[in-house]
C-alpha positions in Angstrom: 46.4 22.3 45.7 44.7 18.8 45.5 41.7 19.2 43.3 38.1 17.5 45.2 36.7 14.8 43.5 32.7 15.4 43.1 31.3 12.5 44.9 27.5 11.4 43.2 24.5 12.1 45.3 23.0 9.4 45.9 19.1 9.7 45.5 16.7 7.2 46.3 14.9 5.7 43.5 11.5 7.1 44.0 13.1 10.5 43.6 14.9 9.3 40.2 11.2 8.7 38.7 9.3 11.9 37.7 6.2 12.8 39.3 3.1 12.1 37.4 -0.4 13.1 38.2 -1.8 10.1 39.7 0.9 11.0 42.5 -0.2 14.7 42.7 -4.0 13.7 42.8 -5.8 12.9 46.2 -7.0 9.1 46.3 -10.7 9.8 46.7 -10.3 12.1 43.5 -8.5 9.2 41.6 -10.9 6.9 42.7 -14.0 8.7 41.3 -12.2 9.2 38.4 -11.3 5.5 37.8 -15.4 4.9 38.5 -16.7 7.6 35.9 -14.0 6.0 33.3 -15.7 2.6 34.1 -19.0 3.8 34.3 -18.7 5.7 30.6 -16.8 2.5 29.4 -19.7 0.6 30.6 -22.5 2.9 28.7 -20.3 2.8 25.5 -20.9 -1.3 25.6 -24.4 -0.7 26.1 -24.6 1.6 23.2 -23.0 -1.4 21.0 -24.9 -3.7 22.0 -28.1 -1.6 21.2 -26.8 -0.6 17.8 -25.9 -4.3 17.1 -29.2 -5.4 18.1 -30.9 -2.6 16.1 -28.8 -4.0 13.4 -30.0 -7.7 13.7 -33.5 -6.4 13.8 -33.2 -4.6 10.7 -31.9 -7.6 9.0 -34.2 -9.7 10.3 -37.2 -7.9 9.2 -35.9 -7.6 5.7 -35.4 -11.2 5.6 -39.0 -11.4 6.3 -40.5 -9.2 3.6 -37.8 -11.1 1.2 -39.4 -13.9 2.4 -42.6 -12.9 1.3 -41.8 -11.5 -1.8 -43.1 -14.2 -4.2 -40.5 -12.8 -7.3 -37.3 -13.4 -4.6 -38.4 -16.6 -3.4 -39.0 -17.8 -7.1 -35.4 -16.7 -8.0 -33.7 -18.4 -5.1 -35.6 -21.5 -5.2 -33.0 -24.1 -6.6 -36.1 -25.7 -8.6 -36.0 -25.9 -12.1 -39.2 -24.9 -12.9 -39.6 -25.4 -16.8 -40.0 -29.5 -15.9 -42.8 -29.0 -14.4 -44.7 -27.0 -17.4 
């Protein structure tokens, strides 16, 4: 008896790549998806920005009451102040 050689299938190559869930979901499902993700992207930003501009204020406003503090401004002043005694 002659033994049979096994002969490869051969598979296209989309059937040698697994299936993954964006191929499973519908279209109009994967497209409200991808707008909620950009949309929740977008309000993260948002948030940033707010905290970094809440940030900024609150320096700013400190720089102000330094800047009226007559004990800082003497200290940082470059003057030296025992000339002019």
């Amino acid at each position: 008896m002659a033994k049979k050689r096994v002969q490869p299938s051969s598979k296209p190559a989309a059937e040698d790549k697994p299936t993954t869930l964006k191929d499973l979901l519908n279209p109009e499902i994967l497209s409200k998806l991808k707008m909620q993700a950009d949309e929740m992207k977008a309000a993260e930003e948002k948030r940033k920005e707010e905290i970094r501009n809440q940030a900024a204020e609150l320096r700013k406003a400190e720089q102000k009451r330094l800047d009226n503090d007559f004990g800082h401004l003497l200290e940082k002043s470059g003057m030296d102040w025992k000339n002019y005694k």
